[in-house]
N, C-alpha and C positions, 0 to 999 in steps of 0.2 A: 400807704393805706389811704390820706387823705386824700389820692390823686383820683383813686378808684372811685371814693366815695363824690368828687368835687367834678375832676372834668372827664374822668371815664361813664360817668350816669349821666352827663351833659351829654355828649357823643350816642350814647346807648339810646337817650331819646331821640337822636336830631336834633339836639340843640346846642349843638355847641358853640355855636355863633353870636347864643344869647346868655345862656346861664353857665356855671360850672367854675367861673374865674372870678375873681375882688380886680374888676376892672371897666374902667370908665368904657360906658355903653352895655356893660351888660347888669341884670337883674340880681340882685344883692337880698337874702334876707341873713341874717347876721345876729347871732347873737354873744354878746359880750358879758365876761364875767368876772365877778369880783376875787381876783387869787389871794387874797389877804382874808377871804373868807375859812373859819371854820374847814368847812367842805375840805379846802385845798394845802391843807397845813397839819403835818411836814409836805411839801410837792417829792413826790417820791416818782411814781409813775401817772402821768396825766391821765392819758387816755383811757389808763386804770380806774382813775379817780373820779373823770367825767362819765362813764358806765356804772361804776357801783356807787358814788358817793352825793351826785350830783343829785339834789331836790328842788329846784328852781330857786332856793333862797338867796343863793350866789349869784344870779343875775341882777347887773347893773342895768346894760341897755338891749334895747331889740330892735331891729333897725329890718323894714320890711321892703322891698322895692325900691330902697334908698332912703326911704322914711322915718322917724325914729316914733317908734310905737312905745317905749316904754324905757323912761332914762331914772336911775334911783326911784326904782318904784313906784315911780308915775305914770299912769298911761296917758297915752293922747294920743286925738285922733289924726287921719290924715292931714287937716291942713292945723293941726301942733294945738290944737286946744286941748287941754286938760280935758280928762272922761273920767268921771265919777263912779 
């Protein structure tokens, strides 16, 4: 399922050369989450869990273009300064 959603919708646009993979030269937005959260406890079924369970309170970082937009609740902008 994740392939359809990653590098089959890469492909589907013409892009698979650029996005679709977690791989040096291609375009990365990523978000990472805290499993120790609430949300994710017992981990029973994930993909469960990240459809009914997930509210965004479980994210740790968010990483845009390679970027990191938002690490422990913090945001900041492209060139990493904290945004109020």
């Amino acid at each position: 399922m994740a392939a359809l959603a990653t590098t089959g919708s890469a492909r589907a646009l013409g892009m698979g050369d650029q996005i679709g993979k977690i791989a040096p030269g291609f375009e990365a937005d990523l978000v990472l989450l805290d499993l120790n959260h609430f949300n994710w406890l017992p981990m029973n079924d994930p993909v469960n869990q990240l459809i009914h369970t997930e509210d965004a309170t479980a994210v740790h970082t968010v990483i845009v273009g390679g970027d990191v937009v938002v690490r422990d609740g913090q945001c900041f902008n492209r060139r990493g300064q904290t945004e109020k």
